[in-house]
Backbone of each chain as ProteinMPNN parsed JSONL, in Angstrom:
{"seq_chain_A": "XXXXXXXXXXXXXXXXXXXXXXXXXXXXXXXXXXXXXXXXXXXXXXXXXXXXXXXXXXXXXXXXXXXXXXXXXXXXXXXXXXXXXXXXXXXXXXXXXXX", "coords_chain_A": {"N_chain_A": [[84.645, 111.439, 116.077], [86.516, 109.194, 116.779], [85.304, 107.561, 115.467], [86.731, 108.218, 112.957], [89.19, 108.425, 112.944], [89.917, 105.63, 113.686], [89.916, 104.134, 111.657], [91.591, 105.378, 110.04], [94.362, 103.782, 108.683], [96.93, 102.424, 110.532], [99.543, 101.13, 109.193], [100.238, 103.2, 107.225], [100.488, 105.31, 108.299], [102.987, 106.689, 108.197], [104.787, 109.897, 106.675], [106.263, 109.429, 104.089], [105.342, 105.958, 103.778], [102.501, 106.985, 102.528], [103.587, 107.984, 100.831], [104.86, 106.378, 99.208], [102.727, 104.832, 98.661], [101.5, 106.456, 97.142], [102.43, 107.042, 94.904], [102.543, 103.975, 93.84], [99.87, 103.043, 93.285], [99.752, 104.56, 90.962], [101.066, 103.786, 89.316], [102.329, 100.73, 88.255], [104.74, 99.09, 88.754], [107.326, 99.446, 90.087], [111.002, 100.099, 90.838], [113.647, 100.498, 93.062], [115.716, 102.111, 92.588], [114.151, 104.455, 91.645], [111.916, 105.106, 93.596], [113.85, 106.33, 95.202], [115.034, 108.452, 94.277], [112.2, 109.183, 93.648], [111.253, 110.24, 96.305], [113.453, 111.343, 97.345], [115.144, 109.73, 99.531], [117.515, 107.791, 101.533], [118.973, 105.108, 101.314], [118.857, 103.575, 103.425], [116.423, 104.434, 104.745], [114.444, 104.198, 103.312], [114.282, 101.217, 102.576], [113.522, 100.407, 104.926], [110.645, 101.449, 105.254], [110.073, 100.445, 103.079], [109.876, 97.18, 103.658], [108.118, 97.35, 105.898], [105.568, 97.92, 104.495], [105.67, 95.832, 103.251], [105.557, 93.496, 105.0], [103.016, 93.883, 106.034], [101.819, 92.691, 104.103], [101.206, 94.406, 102.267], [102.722, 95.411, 99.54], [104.27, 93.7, 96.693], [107.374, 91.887, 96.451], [109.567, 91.796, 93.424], [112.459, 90.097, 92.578], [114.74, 90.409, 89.873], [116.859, 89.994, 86.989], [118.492, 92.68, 84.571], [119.767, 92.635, 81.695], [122.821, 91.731, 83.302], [122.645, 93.119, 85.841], [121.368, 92.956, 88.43], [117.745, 93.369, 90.04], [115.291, 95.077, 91.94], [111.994, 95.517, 92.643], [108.67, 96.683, 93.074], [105.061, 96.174, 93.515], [101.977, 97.106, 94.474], [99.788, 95.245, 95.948], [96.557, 93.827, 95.853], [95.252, 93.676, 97.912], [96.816, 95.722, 99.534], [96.046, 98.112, 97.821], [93.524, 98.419, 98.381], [93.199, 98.618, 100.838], [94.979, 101.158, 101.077], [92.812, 103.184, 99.707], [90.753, 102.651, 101.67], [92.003, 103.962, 103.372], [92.805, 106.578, 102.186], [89.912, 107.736, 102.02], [89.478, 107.865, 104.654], [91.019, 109.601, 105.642], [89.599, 111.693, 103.881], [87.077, 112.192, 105.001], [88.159, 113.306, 107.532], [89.251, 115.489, 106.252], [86.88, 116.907, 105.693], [85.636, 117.288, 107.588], [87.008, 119.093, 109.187], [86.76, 121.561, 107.061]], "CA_chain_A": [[86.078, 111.554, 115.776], [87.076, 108.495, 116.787], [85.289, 106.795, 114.274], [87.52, 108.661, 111.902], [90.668, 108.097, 113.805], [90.263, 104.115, 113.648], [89.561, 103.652, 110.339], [93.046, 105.673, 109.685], [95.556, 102.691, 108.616], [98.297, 102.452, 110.828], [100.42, 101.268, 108.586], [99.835, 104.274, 106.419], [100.958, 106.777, 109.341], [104.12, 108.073, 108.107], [104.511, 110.464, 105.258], [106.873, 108.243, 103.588], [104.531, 104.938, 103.426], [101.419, 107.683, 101.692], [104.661, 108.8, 99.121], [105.376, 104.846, 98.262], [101.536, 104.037, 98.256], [100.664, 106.771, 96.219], [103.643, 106.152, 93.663], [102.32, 102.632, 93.456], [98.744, 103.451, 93.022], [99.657, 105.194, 89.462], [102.924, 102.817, 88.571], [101.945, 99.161, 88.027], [105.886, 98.391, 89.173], [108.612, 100.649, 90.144], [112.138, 99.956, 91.258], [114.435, 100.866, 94.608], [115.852, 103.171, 92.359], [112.96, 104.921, 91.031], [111.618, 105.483, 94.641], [114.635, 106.858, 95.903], [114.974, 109.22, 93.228], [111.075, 110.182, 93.471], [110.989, 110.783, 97.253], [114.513, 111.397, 97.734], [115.624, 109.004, 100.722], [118.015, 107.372, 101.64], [118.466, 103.231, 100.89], [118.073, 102.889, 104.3], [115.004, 104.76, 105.202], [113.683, 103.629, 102.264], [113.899, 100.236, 102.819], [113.24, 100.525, 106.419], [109.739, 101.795, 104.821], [109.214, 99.136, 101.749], [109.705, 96.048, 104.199], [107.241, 97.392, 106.73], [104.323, 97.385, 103.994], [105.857, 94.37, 102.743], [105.585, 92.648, 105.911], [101.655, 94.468, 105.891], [100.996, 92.136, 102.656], [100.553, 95.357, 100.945], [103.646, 95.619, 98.618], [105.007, 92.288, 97.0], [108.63, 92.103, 95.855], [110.336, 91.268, 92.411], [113.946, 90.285, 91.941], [115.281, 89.841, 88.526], [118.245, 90.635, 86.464], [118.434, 92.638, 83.362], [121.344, 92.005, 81.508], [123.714, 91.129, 84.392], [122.157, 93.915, 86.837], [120.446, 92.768, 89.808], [117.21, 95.054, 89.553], [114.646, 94.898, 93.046], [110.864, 96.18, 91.868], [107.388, 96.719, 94.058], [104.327, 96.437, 93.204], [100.964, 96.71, 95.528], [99.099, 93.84, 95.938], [95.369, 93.881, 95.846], [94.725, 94.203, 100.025], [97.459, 97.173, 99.453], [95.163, 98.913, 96.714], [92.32, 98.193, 99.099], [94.078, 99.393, 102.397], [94.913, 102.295, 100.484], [91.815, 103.494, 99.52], [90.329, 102.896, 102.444], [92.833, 104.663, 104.593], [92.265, 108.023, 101.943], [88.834, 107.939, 102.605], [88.902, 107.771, 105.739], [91.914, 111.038, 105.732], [89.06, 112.665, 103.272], [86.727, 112.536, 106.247], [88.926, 114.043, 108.619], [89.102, 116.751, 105.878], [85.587, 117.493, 105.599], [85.578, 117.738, 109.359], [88.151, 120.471, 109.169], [86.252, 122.41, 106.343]], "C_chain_A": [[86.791, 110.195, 115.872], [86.822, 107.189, 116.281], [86.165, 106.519, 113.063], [88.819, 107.864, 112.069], [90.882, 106.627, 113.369], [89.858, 103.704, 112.334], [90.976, 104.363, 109.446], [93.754, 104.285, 109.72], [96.977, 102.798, 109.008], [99.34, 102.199, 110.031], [101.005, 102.552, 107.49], [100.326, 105.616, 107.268], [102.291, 107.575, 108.873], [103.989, 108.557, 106.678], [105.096, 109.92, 104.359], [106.456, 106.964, 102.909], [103.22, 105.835, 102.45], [102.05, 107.912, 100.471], [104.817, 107.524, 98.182], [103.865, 104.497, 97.441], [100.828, 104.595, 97.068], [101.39, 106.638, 94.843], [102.76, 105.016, 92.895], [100.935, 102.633, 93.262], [98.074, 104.013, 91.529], [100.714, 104.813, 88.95], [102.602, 101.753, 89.17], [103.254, 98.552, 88.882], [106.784, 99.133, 89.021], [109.597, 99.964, 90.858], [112.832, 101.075, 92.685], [114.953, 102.043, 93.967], [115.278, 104.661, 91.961], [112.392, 105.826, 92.305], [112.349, 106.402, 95.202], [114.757, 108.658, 95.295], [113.265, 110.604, 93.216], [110.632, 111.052, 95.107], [112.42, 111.141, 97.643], [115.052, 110.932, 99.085], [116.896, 108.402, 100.766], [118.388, 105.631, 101.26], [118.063, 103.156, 102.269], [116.843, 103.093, 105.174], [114.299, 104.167, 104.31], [113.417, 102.096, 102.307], [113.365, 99.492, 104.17], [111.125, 100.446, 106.155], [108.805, 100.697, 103.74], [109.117, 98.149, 103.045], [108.764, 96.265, 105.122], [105.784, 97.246, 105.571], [104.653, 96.515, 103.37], [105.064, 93.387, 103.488], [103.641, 92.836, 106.304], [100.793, 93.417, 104.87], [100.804, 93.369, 101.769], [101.627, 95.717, 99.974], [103.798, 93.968, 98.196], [106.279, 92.713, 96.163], [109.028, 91.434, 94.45], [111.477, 91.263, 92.18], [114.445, 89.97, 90.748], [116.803, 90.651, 88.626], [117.989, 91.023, 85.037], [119.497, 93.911, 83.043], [122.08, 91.752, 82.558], [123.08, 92.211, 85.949], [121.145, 93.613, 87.589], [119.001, 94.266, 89.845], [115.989, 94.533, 90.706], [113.24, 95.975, 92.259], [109.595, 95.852, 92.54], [106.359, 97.086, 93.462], [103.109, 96.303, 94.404], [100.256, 96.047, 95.341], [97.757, 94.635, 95.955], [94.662, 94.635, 97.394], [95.325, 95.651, 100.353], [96.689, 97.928, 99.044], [93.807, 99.253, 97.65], [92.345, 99.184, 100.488], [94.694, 100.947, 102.064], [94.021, 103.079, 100.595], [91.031, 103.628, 100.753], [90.573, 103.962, 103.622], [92.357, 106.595, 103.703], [90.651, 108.563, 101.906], [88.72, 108.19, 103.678], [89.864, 109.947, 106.256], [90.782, 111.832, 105.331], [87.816, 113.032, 104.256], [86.756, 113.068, 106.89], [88.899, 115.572, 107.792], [88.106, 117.545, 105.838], [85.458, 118.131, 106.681], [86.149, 119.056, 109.66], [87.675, 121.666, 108.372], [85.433, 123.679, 106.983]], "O_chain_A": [[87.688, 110.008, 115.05], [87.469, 106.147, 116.389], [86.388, 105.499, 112.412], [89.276, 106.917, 111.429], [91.904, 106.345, 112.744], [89.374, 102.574, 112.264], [91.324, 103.912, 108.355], [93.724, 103.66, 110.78], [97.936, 103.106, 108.301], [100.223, 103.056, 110.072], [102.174, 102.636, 107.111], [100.472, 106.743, 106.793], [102.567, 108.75, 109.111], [103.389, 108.006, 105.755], [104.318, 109.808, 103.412], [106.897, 106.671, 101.797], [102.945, 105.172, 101.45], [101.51, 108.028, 99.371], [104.884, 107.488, 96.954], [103.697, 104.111, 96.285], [100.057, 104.042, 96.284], [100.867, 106.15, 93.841], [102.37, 105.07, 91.729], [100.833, 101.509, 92.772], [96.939, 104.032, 91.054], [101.318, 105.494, 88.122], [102.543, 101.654, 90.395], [103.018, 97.623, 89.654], [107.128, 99.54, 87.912], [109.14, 99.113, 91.62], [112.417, 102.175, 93.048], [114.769, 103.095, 94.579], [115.892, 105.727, 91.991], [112.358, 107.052, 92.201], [111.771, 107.346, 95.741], [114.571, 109.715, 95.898], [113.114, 111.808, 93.008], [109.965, 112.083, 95.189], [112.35, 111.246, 98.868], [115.44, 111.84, 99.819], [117.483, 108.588, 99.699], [117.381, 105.137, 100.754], [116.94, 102.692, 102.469], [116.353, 102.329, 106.006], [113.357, 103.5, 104.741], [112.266, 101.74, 102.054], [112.939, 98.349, 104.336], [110.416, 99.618, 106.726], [107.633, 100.34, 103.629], [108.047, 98.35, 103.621], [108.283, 95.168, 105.408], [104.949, 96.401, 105.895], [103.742, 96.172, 102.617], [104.202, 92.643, 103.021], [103.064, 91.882, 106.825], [99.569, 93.305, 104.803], [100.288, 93.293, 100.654], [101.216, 96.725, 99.398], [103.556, 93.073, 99.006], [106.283, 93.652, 95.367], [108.688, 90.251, 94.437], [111.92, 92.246, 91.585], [114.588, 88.748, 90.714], [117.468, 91.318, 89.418], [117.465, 90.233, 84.252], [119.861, 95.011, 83.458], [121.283, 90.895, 82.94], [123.237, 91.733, 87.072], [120.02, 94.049, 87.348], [119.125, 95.486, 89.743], [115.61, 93.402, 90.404], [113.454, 96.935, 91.519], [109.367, 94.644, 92.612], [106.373, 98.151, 92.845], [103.273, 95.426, 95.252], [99.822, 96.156, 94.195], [97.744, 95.863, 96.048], [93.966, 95.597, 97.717], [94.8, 96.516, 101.054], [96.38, 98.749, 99.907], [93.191, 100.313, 97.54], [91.672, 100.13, 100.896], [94.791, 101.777, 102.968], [94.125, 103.867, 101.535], [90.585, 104.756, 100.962], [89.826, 104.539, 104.413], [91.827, 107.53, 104.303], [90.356, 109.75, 101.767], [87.727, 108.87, 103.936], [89.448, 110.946, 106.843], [90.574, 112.772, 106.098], [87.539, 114.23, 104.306], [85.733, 113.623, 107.29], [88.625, 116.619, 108.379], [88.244, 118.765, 105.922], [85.209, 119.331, 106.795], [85.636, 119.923, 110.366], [88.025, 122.774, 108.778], [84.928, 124.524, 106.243]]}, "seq_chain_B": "XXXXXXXXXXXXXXXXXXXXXXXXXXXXXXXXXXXXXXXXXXXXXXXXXXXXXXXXXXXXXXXXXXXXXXXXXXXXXXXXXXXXXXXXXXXXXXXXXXX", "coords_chain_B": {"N_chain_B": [[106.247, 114.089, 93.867], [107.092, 114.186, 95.847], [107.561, 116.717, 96.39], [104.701, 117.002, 97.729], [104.973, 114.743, 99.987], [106.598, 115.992, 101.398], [105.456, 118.521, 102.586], [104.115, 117.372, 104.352], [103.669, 117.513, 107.808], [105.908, 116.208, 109.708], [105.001, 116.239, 112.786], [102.502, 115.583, 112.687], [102.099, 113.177, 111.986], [101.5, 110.964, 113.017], [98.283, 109.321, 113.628], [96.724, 109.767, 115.741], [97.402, 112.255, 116.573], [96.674, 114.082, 114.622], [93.878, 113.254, 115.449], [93.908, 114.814, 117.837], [94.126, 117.408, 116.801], [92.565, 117.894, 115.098], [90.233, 117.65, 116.887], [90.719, 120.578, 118.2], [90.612, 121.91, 116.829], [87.716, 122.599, 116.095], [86.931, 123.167, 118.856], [87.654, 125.12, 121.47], [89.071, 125.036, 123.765], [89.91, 121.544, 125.039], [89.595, 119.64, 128.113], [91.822, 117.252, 129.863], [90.134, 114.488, 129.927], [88.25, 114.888, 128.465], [89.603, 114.267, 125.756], [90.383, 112.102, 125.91], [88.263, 110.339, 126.176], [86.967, 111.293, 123.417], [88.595, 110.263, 122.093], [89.337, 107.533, 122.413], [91.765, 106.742, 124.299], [94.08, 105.556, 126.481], [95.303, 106.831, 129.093], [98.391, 107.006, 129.007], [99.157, 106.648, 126.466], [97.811, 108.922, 125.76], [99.482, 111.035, 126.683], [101.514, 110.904, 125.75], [101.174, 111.646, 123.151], [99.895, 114.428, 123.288], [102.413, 115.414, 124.541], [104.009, 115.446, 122.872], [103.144, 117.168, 120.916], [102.855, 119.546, 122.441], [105.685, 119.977, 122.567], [106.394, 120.783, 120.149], [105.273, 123.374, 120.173], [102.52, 123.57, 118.995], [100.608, 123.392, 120.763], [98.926, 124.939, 123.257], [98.706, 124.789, 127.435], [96.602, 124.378, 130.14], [96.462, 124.997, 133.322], [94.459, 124.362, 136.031], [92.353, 124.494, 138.739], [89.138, 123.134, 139.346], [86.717, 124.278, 141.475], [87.773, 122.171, 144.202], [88.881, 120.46, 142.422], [92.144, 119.372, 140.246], [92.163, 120.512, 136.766], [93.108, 119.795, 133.853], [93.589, 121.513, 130.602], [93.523, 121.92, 126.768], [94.589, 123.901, 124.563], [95.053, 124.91, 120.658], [97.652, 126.314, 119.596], [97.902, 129.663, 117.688], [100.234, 129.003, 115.468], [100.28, 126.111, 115.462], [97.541, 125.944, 114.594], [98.29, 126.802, 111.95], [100.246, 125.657, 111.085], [98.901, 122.931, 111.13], [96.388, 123.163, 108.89], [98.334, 123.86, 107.089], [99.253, 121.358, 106.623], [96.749, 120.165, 106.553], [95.81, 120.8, 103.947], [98.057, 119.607, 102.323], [97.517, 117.136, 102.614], [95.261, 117.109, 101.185], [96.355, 117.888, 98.622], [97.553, 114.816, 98.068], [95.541, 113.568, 98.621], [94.179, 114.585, 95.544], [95.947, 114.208, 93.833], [95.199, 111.037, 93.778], [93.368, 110.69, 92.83]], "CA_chain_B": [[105.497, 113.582, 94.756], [108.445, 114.786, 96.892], [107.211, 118.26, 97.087], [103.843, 116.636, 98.548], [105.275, 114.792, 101.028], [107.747, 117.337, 102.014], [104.53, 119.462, 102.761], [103.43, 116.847, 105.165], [104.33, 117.537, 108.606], [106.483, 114.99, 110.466], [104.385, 116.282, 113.606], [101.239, 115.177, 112.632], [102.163, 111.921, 110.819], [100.466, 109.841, 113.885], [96.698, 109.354, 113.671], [96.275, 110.032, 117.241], [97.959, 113.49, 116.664], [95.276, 114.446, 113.605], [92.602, 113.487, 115.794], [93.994, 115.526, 118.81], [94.317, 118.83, 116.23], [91.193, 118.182, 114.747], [89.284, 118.202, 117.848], [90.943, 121.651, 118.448], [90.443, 123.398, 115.4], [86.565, 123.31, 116.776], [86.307, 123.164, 120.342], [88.421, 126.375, 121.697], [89.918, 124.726, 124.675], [89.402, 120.5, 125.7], [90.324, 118.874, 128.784], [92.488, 115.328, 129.165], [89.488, 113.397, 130.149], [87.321, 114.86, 127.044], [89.997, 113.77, 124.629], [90.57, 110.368, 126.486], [86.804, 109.394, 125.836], [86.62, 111.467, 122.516], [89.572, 109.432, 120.775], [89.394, 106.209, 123.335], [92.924, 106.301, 124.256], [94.876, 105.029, 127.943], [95.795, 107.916, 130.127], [99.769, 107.283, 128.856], [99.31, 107.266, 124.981], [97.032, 110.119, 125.332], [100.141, 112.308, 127.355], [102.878, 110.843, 124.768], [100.783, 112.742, 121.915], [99.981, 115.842, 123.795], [103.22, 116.132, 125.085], [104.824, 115.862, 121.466], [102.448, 118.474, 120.176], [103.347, 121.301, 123.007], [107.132, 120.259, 122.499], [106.301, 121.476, 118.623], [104.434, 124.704, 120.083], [101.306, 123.359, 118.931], [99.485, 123.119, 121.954], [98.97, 125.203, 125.114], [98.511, 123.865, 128.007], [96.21, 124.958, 131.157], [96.063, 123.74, 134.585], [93.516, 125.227, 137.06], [91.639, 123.877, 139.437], [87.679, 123.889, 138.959], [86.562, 123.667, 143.155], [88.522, 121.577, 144.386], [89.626, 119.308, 141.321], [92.737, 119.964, 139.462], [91.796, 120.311, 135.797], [94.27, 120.434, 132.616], [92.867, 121.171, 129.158], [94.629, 121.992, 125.912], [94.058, 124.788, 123.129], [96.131, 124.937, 119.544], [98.062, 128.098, 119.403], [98.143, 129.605, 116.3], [101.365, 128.358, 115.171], [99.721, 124.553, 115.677], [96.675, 126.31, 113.511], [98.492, 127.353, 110.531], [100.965, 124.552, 110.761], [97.446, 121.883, 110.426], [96.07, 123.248, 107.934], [99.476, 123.249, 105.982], [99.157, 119.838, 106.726], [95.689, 119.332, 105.511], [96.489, 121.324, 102.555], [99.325, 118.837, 101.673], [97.013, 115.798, 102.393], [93.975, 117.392, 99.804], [96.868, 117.369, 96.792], [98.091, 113.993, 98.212], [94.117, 112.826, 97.862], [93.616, 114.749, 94.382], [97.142, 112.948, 92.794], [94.866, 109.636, 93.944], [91.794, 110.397, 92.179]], "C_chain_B": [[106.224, 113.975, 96.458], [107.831, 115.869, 97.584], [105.963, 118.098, 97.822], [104.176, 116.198, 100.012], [106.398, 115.602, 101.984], [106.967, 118.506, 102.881], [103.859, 118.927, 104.57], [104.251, 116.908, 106.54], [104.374, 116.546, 109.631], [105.4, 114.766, 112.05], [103.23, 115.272, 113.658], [101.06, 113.833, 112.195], [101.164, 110.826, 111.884], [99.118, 110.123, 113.688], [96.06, 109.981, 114.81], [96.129, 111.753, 117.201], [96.807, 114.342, 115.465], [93.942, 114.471, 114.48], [92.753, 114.479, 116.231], [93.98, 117.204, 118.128], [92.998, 118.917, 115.942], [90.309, 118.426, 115.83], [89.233, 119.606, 118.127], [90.722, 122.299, 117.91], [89.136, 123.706, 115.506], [86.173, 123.011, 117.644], [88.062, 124.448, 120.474], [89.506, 125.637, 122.728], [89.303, 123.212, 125.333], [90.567, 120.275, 126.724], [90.992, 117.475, 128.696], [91.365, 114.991, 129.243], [88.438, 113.258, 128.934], [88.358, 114.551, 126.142], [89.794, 112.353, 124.821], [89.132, 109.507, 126.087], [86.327, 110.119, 124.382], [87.267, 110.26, 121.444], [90.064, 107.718, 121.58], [91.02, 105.964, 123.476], [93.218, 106.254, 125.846], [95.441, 106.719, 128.306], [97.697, 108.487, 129.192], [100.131, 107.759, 127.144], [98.852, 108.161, 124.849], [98.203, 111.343, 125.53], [100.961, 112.318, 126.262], [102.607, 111.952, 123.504], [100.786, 114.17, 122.193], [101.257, 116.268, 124.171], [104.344, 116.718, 123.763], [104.277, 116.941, 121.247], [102.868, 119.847, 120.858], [104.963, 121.209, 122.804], [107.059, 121.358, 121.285], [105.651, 123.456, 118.715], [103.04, 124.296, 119.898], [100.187, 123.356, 119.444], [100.426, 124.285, 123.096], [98.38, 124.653, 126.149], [98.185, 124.73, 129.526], [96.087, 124.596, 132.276], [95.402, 124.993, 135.527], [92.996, 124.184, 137.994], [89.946, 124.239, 139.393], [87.595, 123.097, 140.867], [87.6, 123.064, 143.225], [89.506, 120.337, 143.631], [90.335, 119.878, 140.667], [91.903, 119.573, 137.999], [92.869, 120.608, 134.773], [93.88, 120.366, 131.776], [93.741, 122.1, 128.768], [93.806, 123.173, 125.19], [95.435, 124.966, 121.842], [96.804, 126.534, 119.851], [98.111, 128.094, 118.125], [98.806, 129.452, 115.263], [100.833, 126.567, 114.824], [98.375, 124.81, 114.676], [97.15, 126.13, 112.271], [99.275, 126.027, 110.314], [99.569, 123.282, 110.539], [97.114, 121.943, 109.588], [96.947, 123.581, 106.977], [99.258, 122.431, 105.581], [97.777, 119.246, 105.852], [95.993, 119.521, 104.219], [97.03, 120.245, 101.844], [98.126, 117.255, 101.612], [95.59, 116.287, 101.353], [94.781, 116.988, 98.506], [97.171, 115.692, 96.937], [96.82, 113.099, 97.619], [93.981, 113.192, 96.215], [94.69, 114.3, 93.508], [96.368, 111.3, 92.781], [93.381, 109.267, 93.293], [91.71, 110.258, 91.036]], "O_chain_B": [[105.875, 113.981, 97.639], [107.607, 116.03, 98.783], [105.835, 118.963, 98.689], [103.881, 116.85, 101.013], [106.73, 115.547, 103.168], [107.546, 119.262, 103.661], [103.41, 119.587, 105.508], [105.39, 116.441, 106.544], [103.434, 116.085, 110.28], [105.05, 113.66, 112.461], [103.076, 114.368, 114.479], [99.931, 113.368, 112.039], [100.284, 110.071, 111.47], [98.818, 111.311, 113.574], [95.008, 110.619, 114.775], [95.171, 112.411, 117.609], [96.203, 115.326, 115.892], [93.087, 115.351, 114.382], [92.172, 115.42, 115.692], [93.836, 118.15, 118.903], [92.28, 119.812, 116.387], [89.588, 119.421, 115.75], [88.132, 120.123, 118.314], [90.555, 123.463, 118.276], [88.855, 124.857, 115.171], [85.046, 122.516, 117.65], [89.09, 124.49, 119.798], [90.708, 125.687, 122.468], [88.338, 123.339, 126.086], [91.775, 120.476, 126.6], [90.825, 116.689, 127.764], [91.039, 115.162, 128.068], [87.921, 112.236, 128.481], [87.692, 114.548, 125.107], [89.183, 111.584, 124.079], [89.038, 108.317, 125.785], [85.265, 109.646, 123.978], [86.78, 109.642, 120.497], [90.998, 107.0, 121.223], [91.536, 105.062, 122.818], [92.499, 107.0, 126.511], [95.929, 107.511, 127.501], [98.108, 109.609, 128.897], [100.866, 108.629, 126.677], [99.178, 108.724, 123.804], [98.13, 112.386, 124.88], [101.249, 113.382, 125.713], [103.387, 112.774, 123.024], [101.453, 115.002, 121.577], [101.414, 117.488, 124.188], [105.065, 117.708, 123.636], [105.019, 117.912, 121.394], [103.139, 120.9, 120.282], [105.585, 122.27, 122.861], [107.514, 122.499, 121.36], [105.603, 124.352, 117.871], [102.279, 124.735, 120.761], [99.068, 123.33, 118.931], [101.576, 124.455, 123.501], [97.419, 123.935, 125.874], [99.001, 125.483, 130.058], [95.412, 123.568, 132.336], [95.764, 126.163, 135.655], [93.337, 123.009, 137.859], [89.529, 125.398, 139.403], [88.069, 122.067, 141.345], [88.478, 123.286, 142.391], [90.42, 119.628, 144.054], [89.891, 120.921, 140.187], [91.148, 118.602, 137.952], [93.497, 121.662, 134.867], [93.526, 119.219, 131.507], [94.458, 122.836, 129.445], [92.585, 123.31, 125.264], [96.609, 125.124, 122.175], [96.291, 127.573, 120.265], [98.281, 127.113, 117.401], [98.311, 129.657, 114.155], [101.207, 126.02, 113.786], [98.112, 123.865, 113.931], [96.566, 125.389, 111.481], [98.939, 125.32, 109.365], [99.539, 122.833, 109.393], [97.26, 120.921, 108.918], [96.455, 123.647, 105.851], [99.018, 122.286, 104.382], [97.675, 118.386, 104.977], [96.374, 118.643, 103.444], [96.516, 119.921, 100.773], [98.046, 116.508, 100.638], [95.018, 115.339, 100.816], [94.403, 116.223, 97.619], [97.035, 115.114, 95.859], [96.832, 112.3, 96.682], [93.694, 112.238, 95.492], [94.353, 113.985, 92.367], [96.772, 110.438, 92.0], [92.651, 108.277, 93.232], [90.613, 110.047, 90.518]]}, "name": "protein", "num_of_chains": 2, "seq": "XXXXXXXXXXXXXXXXXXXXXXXXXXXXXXXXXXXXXXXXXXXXXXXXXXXXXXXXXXXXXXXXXXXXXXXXXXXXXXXXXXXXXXXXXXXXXXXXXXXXXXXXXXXXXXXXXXXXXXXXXXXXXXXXXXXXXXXXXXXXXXXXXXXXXXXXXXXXXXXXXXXXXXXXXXXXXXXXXXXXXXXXXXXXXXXXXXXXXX"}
């Protein structure tokens, strides 16, 4: 079990960070609004949430503007995609266990 | 993706707290010291989890004495049953949206 257990990605612990990762897993680059919209949060849980797998390396940020509109946009980095994967493997584990 | 994580219960979101169910769902009734060396955790993080889980109902909680040693071990109630395997439930579609 506690093979399983440590191979779970802390960062990955709340249901929130699994809703962004898996978003971003099947959307190349999504927006603050986009997110909010698909998990319904708040801005500030929500960003409470992006900057922690920011700060992980596993999101990176894009700011632009298009036409005059400030527009904020996340995509997962490579170690994200990786750290991902690893972390639902390791959940699909835990499920087997449970079977 | 909403209605996925919406499924996922806030309870369980810690790793620690997955192990501590999973152990339960097949062993009927463990003591602290068999979780403490199943899931390698300190005496204090081990109580913080257990103690969340019986706030939730999830856990009962036994104290006896075997001879002369107190003993306290845990069992899910079935409320902490059905609510898990909600939970896995929600993390199988969360895996099969990732495949």
């Amino acid at each position: 079990m506690k093979e399983i257990i440590d191979k779970l990605n802390k960062a990955f612990d709340h249901r929130v960070r699994l809703g962004i990762m898996s978003i971003l897993m099947v959307n190349e680059r999504v927006d603050f609004g986009t997110f909010k919209e698909m998990l319904d949060l708040t801005d500030g849980n929500l960003a409470t949430h992006i900057t922690a797998l920011e700060k992980h390396g596993y999101l990176e940020v894009q700011k632009q503007f298009i036409g005059k509109k400030p527009n904020t946009s996340y995509a997962a980095t490579p170690e994200g995609k990786t750290a991902f994967h690893e972390h639902l493997a390791a959940l699909e584990s835990l499920l087997n266990k449970n079977q």
